[in-house]
Each structure stands twice: as C-alpha cells, then as structure tokens.
C-alpha positions in Angstrom: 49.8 3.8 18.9 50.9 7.3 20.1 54.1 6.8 22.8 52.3 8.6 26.2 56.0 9.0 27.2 56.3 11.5 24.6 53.1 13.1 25.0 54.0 14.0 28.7 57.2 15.6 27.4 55.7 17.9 24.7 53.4 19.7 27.6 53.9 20.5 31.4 53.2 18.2 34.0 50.5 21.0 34.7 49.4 21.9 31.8 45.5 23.2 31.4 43.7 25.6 29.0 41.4 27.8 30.9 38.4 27.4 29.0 35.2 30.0 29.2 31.6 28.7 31.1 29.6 26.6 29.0 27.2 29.7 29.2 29.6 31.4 26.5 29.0 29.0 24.3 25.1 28.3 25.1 24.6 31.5 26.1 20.4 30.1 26.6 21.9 27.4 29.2 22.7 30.1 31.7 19.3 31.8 31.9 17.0 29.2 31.7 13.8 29.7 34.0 12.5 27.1 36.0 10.9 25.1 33.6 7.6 24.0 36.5 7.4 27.2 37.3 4.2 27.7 35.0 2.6 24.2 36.2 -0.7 25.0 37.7 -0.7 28.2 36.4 -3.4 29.8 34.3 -2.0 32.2 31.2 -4.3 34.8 29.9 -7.4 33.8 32.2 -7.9 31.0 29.6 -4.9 28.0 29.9 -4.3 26.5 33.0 -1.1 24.5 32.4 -1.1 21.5 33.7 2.3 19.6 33.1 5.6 20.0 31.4 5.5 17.6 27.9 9.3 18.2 26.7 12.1 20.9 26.6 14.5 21.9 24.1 17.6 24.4 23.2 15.1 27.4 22.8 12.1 26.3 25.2 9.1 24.1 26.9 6.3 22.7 25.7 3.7 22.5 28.2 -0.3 20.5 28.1 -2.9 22.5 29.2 -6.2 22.9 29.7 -8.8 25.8 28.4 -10.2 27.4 32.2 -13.6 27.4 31.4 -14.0 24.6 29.0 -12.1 22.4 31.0 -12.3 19.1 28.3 -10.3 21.2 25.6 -6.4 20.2 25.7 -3.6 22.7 24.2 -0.2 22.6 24.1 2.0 25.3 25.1 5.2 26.2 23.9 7.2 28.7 25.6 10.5 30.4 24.6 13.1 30.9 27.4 13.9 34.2 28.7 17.3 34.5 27.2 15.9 33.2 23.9 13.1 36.2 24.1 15.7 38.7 24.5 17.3 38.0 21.1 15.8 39.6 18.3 16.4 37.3 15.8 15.0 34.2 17.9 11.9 36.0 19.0 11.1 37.7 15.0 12.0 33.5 14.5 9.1 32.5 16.9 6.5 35.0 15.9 6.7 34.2 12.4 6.5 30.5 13.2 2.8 31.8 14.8 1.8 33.7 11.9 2.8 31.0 9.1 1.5 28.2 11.0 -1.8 30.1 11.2 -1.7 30.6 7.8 -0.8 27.1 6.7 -3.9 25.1 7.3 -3.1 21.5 6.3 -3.8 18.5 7.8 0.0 17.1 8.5 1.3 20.8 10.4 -0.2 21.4 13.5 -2.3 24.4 14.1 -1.4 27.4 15.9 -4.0 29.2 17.3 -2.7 31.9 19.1 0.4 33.7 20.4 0.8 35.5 23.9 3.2 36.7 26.3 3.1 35.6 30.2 3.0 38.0 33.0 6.5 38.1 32.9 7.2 38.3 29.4 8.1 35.3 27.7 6.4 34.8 24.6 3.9 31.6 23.7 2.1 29.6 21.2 -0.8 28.2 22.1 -1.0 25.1 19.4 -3.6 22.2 19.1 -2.7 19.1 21.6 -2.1 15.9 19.6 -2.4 12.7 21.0 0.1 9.6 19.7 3.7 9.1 20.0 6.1 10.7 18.0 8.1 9.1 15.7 11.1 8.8 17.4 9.7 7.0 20.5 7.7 4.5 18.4 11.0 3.7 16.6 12.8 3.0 20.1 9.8 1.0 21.1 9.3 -1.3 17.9 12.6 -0.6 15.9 12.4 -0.9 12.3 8.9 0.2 11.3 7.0 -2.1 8.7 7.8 -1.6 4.8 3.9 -0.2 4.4 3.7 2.2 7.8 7.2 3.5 6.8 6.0 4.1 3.1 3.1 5.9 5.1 5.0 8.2 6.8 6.7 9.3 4.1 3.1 9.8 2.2 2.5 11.9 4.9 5.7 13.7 4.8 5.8 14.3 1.0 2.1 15.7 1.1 3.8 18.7 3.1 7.0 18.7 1.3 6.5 21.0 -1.6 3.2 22.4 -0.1 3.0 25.9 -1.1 3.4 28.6 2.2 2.2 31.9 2.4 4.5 34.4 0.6 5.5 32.7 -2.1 7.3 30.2 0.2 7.7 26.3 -0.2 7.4 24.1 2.3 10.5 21.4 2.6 11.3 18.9 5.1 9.3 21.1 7.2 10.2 24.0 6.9 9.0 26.8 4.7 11.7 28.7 2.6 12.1 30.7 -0.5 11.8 28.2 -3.6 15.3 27.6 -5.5 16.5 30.6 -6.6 14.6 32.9 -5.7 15.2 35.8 -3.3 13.8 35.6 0.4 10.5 37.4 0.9 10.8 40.9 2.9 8.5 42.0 4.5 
C-alpha cells in the first residue's frame, strides 16, 4: 500500500501535465459530421436514407431505401470527412469496394456500388441483412449452444482461407497476402 503522505511530497501541491485535446490523438473525433445529417436524404437520385444503423472510429452505416423501387433495402456506409481526407484511409475504403465486389461468397456481404455524396464523402452501398449480429445475440442469450457455436464457426472457417482476388487469402476476415509472400502492387 503506497504511503499518499509521500506521494504528496514527491510533486507540488499543484501539480498538472498539460495534456493536448483528445483531437490529437483521434484526430477523426474532432471533425466528425453530424451523423443524421443524411437521414431523409436521397444519394445519387437512387437511396433515400432512412435511419442511422451504427457508427464507428472511421464512419456510419445508414438503411436505406432504393427511390424508385421503394421495397429494396441497402445499407450505407459512409466514411467521415476527416477519414476521407487521408489518403491511406480513403485507398483503404475503395479497395474494400472493389474486393468485396470481387469476392462473391455467400458468408461476406456484397458490395454493390461505391459513390461520393454531394459534399464529398465517399460510400458503399452494400446489401441490407436482416438478423442480429453476433455480439447482441450473445448479450441477449449468453453462452450460445455447443451445435450453433460449432455453426458459426462452420460459417467462419468456410471464409477463412477462401481465396481473394490477387492472389490474396482471406483470414479472420480479412484478405491478405498468404504467408510469405510479398503484398500485391498494383
């Protein structure tokens, strides 16, 4: 147990590090964009987006609805400003378009197109799944069954391993060079 008399003596009474805003550290937490801002909105005469679905580091994912076939559901995912503005992260975004496009199995969703808004910021217009995610059916029912668990990982392993454009393997997810080998240029 650490003596907070002698604590108090090894620093100033007022003692305080000035630390930088939390923006220097997250530098996509100071320019985020309002993420309703695109509710009721239609993108490229075709989407109307109808509500925000989640949000994350690097953007929103949004449900929407095709304009003129107004039964066909999308989803939406939109990078933040800030995140658009760095190369890396934008390059990162397109290629997930293009690979997703080119990936056509049945456990990846499809990508089926990829725009900018009127402002900008780059999209993905991806096929709308229905169900809960994995991680809200484990807070709902806890430990999952010994044979749903062992299907979920079927699942999982059928795209492990599946081979990506390029030369690429697909693990845990996400497509990379296979061992060894030298990432693809392009």
């Amino acid at each position: 147990m650490m003596n907070d008399g002698l604590a108090a003596r090894r620093r100033p009474a007022n003692f305080s590090v000035p630390l930088p805003p939390l923006s220097h550290y997250y530098p996509l937490v100071a320019e985020r964009f309002d993420t309703d801002a695109l509710v009721g909105q239609v993108l490229h005469d075709t989407y109307r987006v109808r509500r925000r679905m989640a949000e994350g580091g690097m953007g929103v994912v949004y449900e929407a609805v095709h304009a003129r076939l107004a039964r066909k559901r999308f989803a939406i995912k939109v990078l933040h400003r800030a995140a658009a503005r760095m190369p890396d992260v934008y390059e990162r975004f397109r290629r997930e378009a293009e690979i997703a496009t080119e990936l056509g199995h049945p456990n990846i969703v499809d990508v089926l197109d990829f725009y900018h808004t009127e402002d900008g910021q780059p999209y993905l217009v991806m096929e709308y799944l229905e169900g809960e995610d994995l991680a809200c059916r484990l807070a709902r029912v806890g430990r999952l069954e010994p044979e749903v668990e062992a299907l979920y990982y079927c699942q999982f392993g059928c795209t492990s391993g599946f081979k990506c454009p390029g030369g690429l393997v697909c693990d845990a997810g996400i497509c990379k060079p296979p061992p060894g080998a030298d990432p693809p240029t392009e």
